[in-house]
N, CA and C atoms as a LAMMPS dump frame, in Angstrom:
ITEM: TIMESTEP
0
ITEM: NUMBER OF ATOMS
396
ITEM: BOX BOUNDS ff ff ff
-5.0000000000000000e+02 5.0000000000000000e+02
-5.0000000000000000e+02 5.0000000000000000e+02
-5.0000000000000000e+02 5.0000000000000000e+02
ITEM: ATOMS id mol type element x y z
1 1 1 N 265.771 183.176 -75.897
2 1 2 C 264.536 183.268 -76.635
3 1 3 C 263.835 181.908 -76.702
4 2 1 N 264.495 181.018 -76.287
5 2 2 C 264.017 179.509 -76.052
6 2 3 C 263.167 179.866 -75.075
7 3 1 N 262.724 180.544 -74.51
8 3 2 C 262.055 180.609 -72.705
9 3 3 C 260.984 181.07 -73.846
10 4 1 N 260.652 182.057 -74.356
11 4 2 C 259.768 182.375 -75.276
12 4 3 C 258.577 181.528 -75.848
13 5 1 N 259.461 180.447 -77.069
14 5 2 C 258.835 179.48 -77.114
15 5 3 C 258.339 178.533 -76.139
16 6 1 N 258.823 178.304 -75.395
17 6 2 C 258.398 177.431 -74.226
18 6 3 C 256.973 177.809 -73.545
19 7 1 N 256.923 179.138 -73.306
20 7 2 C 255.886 179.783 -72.782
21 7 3 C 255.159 179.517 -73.592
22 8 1 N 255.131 179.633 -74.665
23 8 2 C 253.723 179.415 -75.606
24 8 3 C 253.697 178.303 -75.663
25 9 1 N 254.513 177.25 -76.114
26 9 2 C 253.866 175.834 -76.065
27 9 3 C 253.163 174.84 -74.937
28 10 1 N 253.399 175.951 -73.301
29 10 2 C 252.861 175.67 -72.431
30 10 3 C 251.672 176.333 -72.26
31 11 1 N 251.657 177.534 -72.644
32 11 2 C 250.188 178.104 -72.849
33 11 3 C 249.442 177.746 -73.998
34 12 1 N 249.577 177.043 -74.645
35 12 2 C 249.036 175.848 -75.858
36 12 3 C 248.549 174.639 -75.128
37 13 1 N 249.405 174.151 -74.107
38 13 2 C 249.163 173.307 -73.477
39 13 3 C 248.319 173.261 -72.499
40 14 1 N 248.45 174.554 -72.028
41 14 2 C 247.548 174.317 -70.678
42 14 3 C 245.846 175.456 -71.012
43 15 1 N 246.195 175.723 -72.308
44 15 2 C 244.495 175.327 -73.156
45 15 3 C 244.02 174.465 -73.169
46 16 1 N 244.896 173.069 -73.908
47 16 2 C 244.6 171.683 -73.981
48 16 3 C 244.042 171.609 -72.313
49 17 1 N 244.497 171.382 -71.832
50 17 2 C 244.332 170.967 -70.353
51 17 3 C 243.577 171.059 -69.941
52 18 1 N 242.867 172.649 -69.851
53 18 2 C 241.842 173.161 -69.48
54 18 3 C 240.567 172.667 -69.624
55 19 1 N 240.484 171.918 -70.874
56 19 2 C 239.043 170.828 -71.089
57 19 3 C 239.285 169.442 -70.854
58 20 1 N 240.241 169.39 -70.197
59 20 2 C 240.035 167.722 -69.069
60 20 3 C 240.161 167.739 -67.984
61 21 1 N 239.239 167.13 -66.903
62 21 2 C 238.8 167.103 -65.99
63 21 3 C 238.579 166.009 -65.078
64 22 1 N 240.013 165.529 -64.495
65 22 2 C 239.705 164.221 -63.461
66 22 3 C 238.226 163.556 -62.951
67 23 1 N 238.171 162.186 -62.667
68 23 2 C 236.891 162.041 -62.416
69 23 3 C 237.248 160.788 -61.017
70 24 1 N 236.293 160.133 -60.904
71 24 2 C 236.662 159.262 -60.015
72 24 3 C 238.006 158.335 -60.616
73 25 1 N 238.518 157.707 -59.606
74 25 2 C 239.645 156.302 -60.377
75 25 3 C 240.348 156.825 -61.38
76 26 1 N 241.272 157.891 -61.995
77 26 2 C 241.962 158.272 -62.826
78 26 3 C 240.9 158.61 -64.013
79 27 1 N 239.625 158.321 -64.141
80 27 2 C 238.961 158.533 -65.458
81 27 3 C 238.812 160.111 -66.059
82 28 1 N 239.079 160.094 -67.101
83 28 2 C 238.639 161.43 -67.374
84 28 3 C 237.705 161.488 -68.26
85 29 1 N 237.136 163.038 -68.198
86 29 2 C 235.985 163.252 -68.942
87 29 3 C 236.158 164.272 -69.68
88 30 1 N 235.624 164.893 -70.963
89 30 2 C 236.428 166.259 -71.443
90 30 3 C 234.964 167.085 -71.074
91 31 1 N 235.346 168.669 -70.18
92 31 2 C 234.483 169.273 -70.351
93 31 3 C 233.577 169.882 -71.665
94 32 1 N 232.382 170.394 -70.96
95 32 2 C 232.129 170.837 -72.053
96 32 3 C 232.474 172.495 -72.135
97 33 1 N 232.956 173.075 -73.564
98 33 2 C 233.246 174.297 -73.534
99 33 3 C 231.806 175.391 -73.611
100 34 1 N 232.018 176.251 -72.996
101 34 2 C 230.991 177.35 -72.773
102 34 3 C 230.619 177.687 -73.998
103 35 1 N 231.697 178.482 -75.287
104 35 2 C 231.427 178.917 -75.681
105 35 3 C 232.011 177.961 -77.238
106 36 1 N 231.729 177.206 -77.268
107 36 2 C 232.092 175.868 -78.29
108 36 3 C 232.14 176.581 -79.827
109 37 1 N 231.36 177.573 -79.965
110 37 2 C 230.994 178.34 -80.879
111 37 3 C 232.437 178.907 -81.068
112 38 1 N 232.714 179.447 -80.67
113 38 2 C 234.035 180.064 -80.715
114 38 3 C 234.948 179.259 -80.949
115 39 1 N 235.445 178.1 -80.69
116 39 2 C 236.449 177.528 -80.666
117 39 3 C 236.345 175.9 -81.039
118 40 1 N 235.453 176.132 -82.304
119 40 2 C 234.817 174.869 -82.565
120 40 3 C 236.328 173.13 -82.76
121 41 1 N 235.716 172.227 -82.645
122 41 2 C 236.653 171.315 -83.139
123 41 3 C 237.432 171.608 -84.399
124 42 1 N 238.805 171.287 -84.852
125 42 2 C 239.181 170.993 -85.795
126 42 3 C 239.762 169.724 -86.399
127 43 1 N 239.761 169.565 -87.512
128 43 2 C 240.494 168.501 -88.235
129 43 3 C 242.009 168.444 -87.949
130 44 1 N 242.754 167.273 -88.162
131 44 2 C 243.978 167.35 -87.63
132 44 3 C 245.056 168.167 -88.889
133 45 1 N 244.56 168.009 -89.55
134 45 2 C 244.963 169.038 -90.959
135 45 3 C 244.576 170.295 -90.765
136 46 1 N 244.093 170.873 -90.471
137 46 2 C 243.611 172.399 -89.981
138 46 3 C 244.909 172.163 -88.519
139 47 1 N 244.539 171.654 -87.661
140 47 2 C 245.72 171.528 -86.316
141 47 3 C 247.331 171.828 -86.927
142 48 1 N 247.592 170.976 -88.259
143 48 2 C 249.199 171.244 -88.476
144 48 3 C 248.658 172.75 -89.037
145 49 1 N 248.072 173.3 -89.474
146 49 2 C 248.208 174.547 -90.141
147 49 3 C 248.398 175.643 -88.959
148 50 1 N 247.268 175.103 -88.107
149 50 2 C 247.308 175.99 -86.846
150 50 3 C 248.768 176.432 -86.144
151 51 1 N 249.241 175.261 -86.01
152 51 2 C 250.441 174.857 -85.22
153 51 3 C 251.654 175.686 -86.169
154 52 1 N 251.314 175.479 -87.164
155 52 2 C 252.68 176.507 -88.327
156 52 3 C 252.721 177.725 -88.448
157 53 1 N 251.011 178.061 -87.66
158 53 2 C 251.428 179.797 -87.476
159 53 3 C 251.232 180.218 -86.393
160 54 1 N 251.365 179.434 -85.514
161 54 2 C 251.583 179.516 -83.996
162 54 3 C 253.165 179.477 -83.784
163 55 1 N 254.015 178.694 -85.209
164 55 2 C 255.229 178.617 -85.15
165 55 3 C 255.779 180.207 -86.242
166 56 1 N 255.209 180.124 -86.601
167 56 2 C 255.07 181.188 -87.557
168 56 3 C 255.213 182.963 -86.663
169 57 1 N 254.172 183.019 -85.517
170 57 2 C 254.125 183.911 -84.6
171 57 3 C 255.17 183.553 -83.803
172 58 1 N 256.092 182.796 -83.433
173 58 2 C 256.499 182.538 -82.459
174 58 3 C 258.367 183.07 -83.462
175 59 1 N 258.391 182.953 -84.221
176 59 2 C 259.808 183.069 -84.948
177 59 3 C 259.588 184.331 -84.892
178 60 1 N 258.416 185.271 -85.6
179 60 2 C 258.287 186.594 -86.244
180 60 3 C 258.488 187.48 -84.55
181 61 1 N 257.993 186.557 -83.552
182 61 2 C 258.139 187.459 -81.949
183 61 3 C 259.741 187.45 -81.768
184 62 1 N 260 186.634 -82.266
185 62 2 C 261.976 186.504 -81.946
186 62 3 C 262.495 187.177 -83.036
187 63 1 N 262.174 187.465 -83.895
188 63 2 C 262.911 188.381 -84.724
189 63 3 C 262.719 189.787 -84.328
190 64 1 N 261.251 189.835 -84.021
191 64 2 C 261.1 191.269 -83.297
192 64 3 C 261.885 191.109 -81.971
193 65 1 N 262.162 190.386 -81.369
194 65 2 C 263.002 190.357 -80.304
195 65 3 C 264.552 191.387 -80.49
196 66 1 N 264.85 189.996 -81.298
197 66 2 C 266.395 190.482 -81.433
198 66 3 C 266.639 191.458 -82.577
199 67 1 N 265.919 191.843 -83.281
200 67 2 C 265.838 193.598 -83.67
201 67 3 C 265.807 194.351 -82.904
202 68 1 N 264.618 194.441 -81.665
203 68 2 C 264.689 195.161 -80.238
204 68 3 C 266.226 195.606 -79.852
205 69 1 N 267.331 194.29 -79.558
206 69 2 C 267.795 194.08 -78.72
207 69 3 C 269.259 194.685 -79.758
208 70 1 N 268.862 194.449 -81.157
209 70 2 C 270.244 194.908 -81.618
210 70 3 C 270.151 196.248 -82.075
211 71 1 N 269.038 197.15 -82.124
212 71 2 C 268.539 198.174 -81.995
213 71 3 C 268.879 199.293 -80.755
214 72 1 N 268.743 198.46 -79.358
215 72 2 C 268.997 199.233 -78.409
216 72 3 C 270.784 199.234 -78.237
217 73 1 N 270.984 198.081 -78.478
218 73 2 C 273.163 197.783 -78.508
219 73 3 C 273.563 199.254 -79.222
220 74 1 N 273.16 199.261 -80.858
221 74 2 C 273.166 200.104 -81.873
222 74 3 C 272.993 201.459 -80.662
223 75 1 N 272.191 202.116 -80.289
224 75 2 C 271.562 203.37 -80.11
225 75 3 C 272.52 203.033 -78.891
226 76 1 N 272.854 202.444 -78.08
227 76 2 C 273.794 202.57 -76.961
228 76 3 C 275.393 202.817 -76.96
229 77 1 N 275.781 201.996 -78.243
230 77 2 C 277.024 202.478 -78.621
231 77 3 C 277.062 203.944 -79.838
232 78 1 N 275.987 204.395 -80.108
233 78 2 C 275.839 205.486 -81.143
234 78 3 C 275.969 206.703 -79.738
235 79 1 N 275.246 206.143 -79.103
236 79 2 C 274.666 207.282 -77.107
237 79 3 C 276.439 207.721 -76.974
238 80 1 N 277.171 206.441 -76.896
239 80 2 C 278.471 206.735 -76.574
240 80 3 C 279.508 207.529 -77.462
241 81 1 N 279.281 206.91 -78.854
242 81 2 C 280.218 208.05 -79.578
243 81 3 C 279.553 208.825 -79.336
244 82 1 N 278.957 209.572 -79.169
245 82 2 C 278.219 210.751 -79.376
246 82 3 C 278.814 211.584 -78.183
247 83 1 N 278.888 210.881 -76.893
248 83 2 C 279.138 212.014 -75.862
249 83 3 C 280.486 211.748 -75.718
250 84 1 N 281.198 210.994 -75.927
251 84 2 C 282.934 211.042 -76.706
252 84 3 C 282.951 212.041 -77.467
253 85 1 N 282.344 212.115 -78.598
254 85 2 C 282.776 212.885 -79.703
255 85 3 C 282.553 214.486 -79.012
256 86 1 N 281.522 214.535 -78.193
257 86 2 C 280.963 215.72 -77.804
258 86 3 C 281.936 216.647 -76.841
259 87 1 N 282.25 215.528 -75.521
260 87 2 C 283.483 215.697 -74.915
261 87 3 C 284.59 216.285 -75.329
262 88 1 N 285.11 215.594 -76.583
263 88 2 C 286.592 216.246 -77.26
264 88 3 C 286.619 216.906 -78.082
265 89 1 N 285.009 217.812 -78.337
266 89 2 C 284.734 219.342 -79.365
267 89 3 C 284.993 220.065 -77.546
268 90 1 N 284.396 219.995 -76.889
269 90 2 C 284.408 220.619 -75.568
270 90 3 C 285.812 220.879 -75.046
271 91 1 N 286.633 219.746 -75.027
272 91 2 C 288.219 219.902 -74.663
273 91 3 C 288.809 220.443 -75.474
274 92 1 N 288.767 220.253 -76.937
275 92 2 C 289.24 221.17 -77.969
276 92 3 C 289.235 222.529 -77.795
277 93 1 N 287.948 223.029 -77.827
278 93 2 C 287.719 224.229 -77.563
279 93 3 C 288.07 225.161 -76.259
280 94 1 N 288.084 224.01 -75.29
281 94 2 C 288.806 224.727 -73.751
282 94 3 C 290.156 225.225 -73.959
283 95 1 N 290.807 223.969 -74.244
284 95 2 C 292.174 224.106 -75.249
285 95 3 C 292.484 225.408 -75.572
286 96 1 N 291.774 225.517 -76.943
287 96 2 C 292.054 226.781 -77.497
288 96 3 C 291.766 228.393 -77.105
289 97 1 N 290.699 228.271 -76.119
290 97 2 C 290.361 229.419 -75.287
291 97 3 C 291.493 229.427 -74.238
292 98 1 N 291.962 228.482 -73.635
293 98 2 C 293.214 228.599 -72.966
294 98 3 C 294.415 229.007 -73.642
295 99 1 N 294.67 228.613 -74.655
296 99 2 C 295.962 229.01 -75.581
297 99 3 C 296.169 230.199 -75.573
298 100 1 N 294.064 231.021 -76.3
299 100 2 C 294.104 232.827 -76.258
300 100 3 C 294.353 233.338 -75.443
301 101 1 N 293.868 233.04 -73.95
302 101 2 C 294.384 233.418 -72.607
303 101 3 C 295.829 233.804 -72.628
304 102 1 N 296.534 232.872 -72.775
305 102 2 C 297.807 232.901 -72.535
306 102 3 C 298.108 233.981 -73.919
307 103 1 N 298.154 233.678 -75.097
308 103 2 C 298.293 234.667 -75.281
309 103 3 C 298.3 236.122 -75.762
310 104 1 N 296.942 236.488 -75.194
311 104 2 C 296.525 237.489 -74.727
312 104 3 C 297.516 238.343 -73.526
313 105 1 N 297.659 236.942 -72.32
314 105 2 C 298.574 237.577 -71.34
315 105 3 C 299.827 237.732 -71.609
316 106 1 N 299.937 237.507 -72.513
317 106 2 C 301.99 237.454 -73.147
318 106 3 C 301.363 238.913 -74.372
319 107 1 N 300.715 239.134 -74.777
320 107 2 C 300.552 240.511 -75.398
321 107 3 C 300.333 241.6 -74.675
322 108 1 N 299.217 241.397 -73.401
323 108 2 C 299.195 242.791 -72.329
324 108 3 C 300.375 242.664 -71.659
325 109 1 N 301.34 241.563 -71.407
326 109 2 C 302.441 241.85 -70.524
327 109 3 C 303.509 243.042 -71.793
328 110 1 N 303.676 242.536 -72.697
329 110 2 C 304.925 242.768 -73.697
330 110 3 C 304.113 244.196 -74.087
331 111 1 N 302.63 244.68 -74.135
332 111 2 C 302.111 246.313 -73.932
333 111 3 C 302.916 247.034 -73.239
334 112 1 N 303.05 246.306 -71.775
335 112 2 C 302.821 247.24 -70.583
336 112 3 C 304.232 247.437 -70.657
337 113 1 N 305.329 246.945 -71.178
338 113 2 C 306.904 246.916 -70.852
339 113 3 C 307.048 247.997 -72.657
340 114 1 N 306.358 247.765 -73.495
341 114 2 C 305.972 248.818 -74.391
342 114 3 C 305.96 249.912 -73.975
343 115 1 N 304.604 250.059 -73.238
344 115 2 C 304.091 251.336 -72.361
345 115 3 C 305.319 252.043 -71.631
346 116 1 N 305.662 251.22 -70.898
347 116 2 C 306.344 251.785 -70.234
348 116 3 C 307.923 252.187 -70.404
349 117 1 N 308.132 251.71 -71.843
350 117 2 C 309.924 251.939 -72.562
351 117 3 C 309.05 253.335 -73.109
352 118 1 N 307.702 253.316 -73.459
353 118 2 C 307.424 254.59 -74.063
354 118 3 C 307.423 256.149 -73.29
355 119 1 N 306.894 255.646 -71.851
356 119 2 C 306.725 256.477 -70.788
357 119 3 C 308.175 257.375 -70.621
358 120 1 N 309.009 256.531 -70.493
359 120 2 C 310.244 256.75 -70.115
360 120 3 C 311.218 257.545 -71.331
361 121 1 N 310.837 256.829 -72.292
362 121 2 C 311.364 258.129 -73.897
363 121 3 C 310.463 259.319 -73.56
364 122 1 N 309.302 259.048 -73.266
365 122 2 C 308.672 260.588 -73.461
366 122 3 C 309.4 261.836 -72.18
367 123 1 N 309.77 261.015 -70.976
368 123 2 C 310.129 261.59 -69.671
369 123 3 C 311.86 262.147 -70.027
370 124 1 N 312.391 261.349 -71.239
371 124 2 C 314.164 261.817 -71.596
372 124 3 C 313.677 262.891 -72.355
373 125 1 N 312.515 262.566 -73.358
374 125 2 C 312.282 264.44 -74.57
375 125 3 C 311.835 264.925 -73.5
376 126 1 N 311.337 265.031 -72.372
377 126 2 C 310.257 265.651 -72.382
378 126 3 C 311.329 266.926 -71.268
379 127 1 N 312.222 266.202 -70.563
380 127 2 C 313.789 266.66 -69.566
381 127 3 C 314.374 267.395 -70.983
382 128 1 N 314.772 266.55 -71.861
383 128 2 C 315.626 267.285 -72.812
384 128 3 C 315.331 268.507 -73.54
385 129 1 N 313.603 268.556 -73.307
386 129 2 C 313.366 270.263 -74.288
387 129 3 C 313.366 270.641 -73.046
388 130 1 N 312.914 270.711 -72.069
389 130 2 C 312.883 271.582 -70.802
390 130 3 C 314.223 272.136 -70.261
391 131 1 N 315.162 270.837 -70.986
392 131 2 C 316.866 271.565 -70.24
393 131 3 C 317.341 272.194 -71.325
394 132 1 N 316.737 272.532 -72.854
395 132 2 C 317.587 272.913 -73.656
396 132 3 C 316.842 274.834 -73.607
């Protein structure tokens, strides 16, 4: 966030800059500004005030920075529990639909050996009134 500040105190600077203007032999001259109206001279007491909320904007951009930045961390590790947590309601539940499977198939097997001890009593009455 140092690169931050830097940028602005070079784009501070190369405002300054902008109204001096090499001349012959190293001399310089300060242009004149177009629109002077706008951007009239100040006192050097008005300049520190300037400068304190130029420092002022420049802290409040880095705090919005690193709110940004601990904001997106936050919502990236929240992204992750989330599809963790989501994952192992999903495996849970496979889990347990597998468990019913099974046994389900251990109840139609232990039917059919039912069924069929029943088949076989009905086939001994069924010989035994026919032979009596």
């Amino acid at each position: 966030m140092e690169i931050e500040r830097t940028e602005s105190t070079r784009k501070r600077t190369k405002l300054v800059e902008e109204n001096v203007v090499p001349v012959t032999e190293g001399a310089i001259v300060e242009v004149a500004e177009e629109d002077a109206e706008a951007n009239p001279p100040v006192s050097e007491h008005m300049e520190v005030y300037m400068n304190q909320i130029l420092e002022k904007i420049d802290s409040f951009t880095q705090q919005v920075s690193e709110l940004l930045e601990t904001g997106k961390a936050y919502f990236r590790d929240l992204s992750t529990e989330f599809e963790e947590r989501v994952i192992a309601i999903h495996k849970e539940q496979m889990e347990k639909w597998q468990d019913e499977i099974k046994e389900l198939r251990f109840l139609d097997a232990s039917n059919e050996e039912i069924h069929a001890m029943l088949q076989n009593a009905q086939l001994v009455l069924h010989n035994v009134h026919n032979d009596s």
